[in-house]
N, C-alpha and C positions, 0 to 999 in steps of 0.2 A: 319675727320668729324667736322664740324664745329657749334655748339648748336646753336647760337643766326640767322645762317641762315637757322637751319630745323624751329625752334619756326614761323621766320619772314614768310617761305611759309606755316607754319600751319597754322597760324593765317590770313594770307592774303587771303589763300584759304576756309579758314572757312568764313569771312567777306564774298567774293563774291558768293558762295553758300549761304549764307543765303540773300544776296539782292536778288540774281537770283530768289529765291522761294519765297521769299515776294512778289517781281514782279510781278511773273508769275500767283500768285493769286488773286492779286489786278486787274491785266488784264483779266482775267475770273471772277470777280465780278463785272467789269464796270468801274473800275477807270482808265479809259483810259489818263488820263490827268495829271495823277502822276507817271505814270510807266514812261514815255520817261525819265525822270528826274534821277530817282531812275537807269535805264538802263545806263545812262551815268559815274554814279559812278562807274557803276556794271561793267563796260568793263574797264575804267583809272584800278582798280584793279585789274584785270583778265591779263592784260597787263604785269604788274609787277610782276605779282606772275609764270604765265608762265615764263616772260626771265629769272628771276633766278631760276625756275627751271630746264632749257634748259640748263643752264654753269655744272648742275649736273647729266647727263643723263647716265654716268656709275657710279655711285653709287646709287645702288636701296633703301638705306635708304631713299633720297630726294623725292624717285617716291614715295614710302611710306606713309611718312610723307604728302604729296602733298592729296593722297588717302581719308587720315584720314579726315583732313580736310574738305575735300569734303563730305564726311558722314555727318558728324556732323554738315555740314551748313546747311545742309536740313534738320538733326532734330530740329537745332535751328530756324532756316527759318520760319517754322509749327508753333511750339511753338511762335514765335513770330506773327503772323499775327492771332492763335488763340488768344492771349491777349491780344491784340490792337482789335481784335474782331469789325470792320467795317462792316459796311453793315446790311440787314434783309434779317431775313430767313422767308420761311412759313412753317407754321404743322397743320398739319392736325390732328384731332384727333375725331376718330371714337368712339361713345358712342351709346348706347340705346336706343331706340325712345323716352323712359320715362324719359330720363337724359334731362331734361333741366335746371338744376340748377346749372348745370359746366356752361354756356353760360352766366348766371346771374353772377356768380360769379367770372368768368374771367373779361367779363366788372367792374366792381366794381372796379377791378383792375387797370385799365386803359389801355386794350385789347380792339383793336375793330374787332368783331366775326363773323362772317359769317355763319347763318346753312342754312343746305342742307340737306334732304332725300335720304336715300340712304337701298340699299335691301341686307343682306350680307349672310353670310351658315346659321346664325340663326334667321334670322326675319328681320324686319326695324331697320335701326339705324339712326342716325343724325349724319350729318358730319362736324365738328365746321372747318373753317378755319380760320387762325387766324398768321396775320404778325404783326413781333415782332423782336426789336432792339436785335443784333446777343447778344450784350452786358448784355442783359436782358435773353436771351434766356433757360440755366442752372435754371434760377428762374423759368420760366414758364413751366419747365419739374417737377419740384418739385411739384409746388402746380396744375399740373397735377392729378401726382400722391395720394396728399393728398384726391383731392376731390374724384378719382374714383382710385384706383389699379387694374383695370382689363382693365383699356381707352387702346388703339391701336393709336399710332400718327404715325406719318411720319414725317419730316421732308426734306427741300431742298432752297438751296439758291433762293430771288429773284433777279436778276440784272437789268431788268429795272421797274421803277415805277411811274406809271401817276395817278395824281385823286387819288377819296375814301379817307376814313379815315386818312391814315395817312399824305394824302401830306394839309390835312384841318388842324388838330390839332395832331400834335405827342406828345403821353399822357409819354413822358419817365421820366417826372417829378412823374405823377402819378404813376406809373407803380412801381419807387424807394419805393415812400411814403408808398404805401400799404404793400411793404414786412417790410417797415421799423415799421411798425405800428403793424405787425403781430409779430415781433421779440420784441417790447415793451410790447405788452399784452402780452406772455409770462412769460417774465422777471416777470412784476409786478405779474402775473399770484403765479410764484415760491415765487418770495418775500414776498406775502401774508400768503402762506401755512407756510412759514419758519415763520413770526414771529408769525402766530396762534400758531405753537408747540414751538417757544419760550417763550410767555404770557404763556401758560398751565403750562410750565416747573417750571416759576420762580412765578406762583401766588401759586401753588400746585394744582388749582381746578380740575385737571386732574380725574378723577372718578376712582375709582380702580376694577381693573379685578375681576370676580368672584371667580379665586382660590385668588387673595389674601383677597378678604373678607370669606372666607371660612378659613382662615389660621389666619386669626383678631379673630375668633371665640373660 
């Protein structure tokens, strides 16, 4: 058994599983013009990893080995084209009739929003739809949540897109600043509380609790 030739078809076989699945999802989101590229790598690799694993076909460590790889390129495959994170998704997010201040507050943002009426098991509700860079997308499930915890979205890829809002002005500039602004007030938010109870600390004006002015006594 030879180490440096199981590693070299583990690792060869991992590479080409994970372009295969990169590929294969950039070509079901539309990137048709980068997958043939990406394909050409993906086979010179596939090429190589098969013939040497071909010289080792009765010893089942290499088929093994060969296996492993293959798993793990598709988990890394996933992982990798979630983090490069290309393309916009839509969500849809079902609210209230009387919620219209998620739709104000999304725009603010730099979302551009869509409502719609719609009738559902408990009354009218508004139906915000709302596409948004895939990149961004984790943010805009958050401050979902903050503004409503009971909102209902959906979510789903869009792969082709003409016109409207985003092909006029795409806010991803804005979109960054607002969370970035939201994570500042904060901050200074905390920072403030911290040095009011450090002045109270170090002047002494702190006023003293009732038992201990009962205990001054």
């Amino acid at each position: 058994m030879n180490w440096a030739i199981l590693l070299q078809i583990f690792f060869i076989n991992l590479i080409y599983i994970m372009l295969n699945t990169v590929r294969t999802l950039l070509a079901m989101k539309g990137y048709r013009k980068v997958a043939p590229f990406i394909a050409i790598v993906e086979v010179s690799i596939y090429t190589v990893g098969l013939s040497m694993v071909m010289q080792y076909l009765d010893q089942p460590i290499y088929l093994i080995t060969y296996a492993l790889g293959f798993g793990l390129g598709i988990y890394l495959g996933i992982m990798l084209e979630d983090r490069i994170a290309l393309g916009y998704s839509v969500v849809q997010i079902f609210v209230p009739s009387t919620n219209h201040a998620m739709a104000e507050a999304l725009r603010e943002r730099g979302y551009g929003v869509t409502i719609q009426s719609g009738y559902g098991r408990d009354g009218d509700r508004l139906v915000l739809t709302i596409l948004t860079p895939r990149s961004t997308e984790r943010q805009l499930y958050k401050t979902i949540n903050e503004l409503d915890e009971k909102a209902f979205y959906i979510a789903y890829d869009a792969k082709n897109i003409h016109g409207g809002f985003w092909t006029k002005k795409v806010n991803k500039d804005l979109i960054k600043e607002a969370y970035q602004e939201d994570s500042l007030d904060a901050n200074l938010e905390i920072g403030q509380a911290m040095s009011r109870k450090e002045y109270v600390a170090a002047s002494g004006d702190e006023k003293p609790s009732q038992a201990d002015a009962d205990r001054n006594q």
